[in-house]
ChimeraX commands (.cxc) that place a marker at each C-alpha (Angstrom):
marker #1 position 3.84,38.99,22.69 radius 0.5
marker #1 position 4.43,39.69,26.48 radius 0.5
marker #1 position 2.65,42.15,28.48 radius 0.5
marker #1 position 5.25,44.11,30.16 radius 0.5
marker #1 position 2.72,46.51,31.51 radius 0.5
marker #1 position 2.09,45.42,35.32 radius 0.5
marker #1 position 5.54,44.74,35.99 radius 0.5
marker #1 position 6.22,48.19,34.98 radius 0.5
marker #1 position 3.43,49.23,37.07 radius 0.5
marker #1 position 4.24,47.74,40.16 radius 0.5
marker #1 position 7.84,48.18,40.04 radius 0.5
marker #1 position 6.90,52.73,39.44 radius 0.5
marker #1 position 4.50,52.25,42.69 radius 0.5
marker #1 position 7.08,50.94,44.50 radius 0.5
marker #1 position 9.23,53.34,43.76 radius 0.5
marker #1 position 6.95,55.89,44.20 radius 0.5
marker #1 position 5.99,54.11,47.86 radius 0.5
marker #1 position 9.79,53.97,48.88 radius 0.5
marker #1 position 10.74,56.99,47.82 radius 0.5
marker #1 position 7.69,58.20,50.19 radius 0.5
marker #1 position 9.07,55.78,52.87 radius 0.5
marker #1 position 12.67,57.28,52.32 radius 0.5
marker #1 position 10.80,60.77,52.74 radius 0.5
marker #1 position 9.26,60.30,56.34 radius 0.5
marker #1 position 10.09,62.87,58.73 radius 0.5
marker #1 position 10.96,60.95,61.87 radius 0.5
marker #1 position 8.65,63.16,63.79 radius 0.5
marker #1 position 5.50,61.25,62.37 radius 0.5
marker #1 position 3.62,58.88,64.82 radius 0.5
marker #1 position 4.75,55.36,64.55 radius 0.5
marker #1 position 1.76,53.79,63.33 radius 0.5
marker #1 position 2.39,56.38,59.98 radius 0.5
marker #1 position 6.17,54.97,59.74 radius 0.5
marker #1 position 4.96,51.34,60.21 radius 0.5
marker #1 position 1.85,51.67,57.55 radius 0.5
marker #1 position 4.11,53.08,54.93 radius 0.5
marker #1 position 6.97,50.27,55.55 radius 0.5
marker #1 position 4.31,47.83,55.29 radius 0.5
marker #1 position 3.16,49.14,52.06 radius 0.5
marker #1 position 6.41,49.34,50.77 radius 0.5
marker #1 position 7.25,45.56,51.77 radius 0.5
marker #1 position 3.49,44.64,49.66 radius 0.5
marker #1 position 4.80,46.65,47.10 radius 0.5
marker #1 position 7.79,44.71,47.01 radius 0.5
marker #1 position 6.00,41.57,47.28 radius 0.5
marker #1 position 3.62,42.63,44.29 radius 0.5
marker #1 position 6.19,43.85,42.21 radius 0.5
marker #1 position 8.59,40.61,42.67 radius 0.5
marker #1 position 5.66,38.21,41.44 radius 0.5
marker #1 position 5.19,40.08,38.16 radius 0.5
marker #1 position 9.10,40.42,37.66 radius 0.5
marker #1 position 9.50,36.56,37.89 radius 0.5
marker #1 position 6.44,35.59,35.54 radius 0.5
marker #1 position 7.42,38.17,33.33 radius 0.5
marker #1 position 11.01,36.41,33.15 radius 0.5
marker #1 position 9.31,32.57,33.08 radius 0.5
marker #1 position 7.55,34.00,30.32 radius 0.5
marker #1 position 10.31,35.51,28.66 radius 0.5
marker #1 position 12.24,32.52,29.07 radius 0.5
marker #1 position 9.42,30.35,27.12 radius 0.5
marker #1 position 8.21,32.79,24.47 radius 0.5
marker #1 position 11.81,34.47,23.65 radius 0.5
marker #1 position 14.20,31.86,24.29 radius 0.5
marker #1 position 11.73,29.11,23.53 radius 0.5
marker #1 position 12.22,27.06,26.59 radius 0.5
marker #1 position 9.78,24.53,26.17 radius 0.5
marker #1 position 8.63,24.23,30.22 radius 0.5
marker #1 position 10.35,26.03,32.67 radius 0.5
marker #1 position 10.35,25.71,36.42 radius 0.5
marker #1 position 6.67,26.86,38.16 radius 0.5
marker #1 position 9.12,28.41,41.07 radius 0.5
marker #1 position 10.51,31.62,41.59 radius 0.5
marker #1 position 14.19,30.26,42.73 radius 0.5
marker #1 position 14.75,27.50,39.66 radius 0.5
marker #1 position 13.07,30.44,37.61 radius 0.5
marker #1 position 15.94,32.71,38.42 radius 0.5
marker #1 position 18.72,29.81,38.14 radius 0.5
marker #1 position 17.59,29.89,34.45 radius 0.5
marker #1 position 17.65,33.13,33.96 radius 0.5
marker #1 position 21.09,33.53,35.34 radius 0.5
marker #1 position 22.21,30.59,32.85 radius 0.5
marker #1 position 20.70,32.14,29.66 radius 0.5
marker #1 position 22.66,35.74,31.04 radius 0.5
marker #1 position 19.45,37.59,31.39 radius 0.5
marker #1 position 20.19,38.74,35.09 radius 0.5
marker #1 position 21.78,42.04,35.53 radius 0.5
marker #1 position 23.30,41.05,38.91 radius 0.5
marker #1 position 24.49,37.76,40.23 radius 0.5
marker #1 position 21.76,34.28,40.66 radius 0.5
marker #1 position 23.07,34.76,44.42 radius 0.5
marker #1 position 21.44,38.18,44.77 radius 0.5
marker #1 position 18.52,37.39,42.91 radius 0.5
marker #1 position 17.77,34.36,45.49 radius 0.5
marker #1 position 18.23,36.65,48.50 radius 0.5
marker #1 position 15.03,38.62,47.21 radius 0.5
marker #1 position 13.04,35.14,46.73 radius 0.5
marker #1 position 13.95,34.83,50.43 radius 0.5
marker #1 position 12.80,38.20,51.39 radius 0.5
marker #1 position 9.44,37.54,49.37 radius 0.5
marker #1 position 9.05,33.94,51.25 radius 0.5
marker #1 position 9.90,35.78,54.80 radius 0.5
marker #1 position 7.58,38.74,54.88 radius 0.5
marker #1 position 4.50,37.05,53.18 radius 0.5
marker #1 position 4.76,33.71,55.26 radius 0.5
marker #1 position 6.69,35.11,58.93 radius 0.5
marker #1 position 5.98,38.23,59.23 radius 0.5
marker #1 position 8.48,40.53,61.93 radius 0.5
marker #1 position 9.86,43.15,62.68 radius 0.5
marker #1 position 13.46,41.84,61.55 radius 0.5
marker #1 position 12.45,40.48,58.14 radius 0.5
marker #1 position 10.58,43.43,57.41 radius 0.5
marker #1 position 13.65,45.67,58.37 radius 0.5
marker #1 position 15.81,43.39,56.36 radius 0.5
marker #1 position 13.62,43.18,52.82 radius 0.5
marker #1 position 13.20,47.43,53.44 radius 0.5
marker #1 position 17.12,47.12,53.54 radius 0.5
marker #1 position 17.51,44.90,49.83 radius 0.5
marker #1 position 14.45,47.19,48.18 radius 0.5
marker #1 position 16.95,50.23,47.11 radius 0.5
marker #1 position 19.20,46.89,44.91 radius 0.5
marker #1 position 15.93,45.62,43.88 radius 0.5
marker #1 position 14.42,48.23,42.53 radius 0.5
marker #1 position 17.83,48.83,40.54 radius 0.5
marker #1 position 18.17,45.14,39.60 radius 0.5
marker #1 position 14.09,45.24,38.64 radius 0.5
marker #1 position 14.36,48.27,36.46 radius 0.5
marker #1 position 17.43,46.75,34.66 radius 0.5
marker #1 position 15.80,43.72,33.51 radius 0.5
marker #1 position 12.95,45.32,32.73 radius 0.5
marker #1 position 14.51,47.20,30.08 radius 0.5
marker #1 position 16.96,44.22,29.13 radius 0.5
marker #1 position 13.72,42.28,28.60 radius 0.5
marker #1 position 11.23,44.54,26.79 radius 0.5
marker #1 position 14.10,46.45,24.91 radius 0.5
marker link #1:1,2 radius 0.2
marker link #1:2,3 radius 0.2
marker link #1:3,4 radius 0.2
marker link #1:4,5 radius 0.2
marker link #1:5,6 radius 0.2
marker link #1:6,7 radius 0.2
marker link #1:7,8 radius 0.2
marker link #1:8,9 radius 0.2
marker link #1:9,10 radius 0.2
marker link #1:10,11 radius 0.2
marker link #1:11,12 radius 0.2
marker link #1:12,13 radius 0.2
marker link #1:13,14 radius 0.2
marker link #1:14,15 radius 0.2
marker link #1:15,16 radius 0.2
marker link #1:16,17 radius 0.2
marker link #1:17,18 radius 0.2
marker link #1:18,19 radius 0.2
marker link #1:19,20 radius 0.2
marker link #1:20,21 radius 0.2
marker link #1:21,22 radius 0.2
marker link #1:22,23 radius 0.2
marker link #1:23,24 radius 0.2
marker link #1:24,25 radius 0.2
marker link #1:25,26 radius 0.2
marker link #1:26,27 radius 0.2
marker link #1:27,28 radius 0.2
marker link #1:28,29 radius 0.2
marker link #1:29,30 radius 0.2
marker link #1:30,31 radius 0.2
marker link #1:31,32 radius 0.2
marker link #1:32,33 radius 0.2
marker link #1:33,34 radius 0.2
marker link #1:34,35 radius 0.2
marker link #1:35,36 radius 0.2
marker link #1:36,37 radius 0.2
marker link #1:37,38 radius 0.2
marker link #1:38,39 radius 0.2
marker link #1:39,40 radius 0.2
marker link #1:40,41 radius 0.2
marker link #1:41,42 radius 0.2
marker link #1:42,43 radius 0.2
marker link #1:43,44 radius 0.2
marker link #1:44,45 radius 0.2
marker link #1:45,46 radius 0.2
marker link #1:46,47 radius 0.2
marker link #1:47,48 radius 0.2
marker link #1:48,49 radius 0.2
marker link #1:49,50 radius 0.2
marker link #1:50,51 radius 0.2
marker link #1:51,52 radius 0.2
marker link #1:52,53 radius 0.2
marker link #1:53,54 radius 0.2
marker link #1:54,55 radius 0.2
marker link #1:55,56 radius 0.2
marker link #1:56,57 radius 0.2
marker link #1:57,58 radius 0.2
marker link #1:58,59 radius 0.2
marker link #1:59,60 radius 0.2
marker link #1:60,61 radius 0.2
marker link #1:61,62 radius 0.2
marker link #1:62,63 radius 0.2
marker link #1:63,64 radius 0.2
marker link #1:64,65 radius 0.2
marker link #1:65,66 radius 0.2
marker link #1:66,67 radius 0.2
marker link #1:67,68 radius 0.2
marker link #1:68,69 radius 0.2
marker link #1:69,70 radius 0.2
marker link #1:70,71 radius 0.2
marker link #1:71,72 radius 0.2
marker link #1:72,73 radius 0.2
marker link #1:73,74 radius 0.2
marker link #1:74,75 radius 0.2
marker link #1:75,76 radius 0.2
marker link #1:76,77 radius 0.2
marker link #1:77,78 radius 0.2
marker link #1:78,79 radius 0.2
marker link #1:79,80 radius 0.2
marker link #1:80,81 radius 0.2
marker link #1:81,82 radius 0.2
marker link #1:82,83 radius 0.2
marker link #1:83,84 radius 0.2
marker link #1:84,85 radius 0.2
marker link #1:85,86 radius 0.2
marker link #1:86,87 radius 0.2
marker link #1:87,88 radius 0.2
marker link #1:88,89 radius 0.2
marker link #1:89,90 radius 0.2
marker link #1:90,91 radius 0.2
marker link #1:91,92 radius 0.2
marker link #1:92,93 radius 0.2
marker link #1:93,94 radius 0.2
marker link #1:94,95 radius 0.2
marker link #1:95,96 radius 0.2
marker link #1:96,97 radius 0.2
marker link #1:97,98 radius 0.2
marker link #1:98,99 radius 0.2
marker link #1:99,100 radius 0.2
marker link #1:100,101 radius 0.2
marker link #1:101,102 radius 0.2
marker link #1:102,103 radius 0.2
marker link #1:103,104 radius 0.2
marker link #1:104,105 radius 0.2
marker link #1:105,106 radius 0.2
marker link #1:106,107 radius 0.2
marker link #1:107,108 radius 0.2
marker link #1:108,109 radius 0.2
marker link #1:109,110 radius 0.2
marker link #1:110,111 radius 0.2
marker link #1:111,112 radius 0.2
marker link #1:112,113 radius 0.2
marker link #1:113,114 radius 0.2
marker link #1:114,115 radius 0.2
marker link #1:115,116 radius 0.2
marker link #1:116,117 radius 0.2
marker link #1:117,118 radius 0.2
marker link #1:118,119 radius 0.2
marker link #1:119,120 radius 0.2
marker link #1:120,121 radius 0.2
marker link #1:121,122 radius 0.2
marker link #1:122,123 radius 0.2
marker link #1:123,124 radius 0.2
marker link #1:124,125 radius 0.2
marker link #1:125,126 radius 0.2
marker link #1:126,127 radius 0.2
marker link #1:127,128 radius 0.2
marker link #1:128,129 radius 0.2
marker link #1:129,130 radius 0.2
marker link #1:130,131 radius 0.2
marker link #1:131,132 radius 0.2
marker link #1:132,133 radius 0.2
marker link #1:133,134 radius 0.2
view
């Protein structure tokens, strides 16, 4: 049986986190703004590395293939194959890239553009959550 429950976990605290970060009153200092985008993006990166063991593991235990990729991007090509994706493989891969930016490059602009695909993310998470544990 899969354990669903830190997926759902991260994916409610980021939520929770961007909803906060959507909240912000413009008039807070800077370093406020920046701490809370920066939490968001970890959220993010926390919640995207549960989603896409979750999914190998679905993949394996539900759909019984035997050894699937040990990568997030092949993972997702899979996924997309067997129709378990509730947007398209393309989409899917732009959040891989966001992951892979703000954990390994860290800037200003990558952090400004993963904040920009976490609204579709959360959506897309949330979806295959409850596509996958029913």
């Amino acid at each position: 049986m899969i354990d669903y429950s830190k997926f759902r976990s991260s994916l409610k605290r980021l939520e929770e986190q961007h909803d906060n970060h959507l909240a912000l009153d413009a008039a807070q200092p800077e370093l406020i703004r920046e701490g809370i985008a920066e939490s968001v993006i970890q959220r993010f990166e926390v919640c995207y590395d549960c989603l896409w063991k979750v999914l190998k593991r679905y993949l394996t235990e539900e759909l019984g293939i035997a050894e699937p990729p040990n990568s997030p991007k092949p993972v997702f090509r899979l996924a997309n194959e067997n129709g378990l994706l509730p947007s398209p493989a393309a989409q899917w891969l732009k959040y891989a890239d966001a992951r892979t930016d703000t954990s390994h490059d860290y800037d200003g602009e990558k952090a400004k553009a993963c904040l920009g695909l976490v609204p579709a993310f959360i959506i897309d998470a949330a979806r295959l959550y409850g596509a996958l544990s029913g």
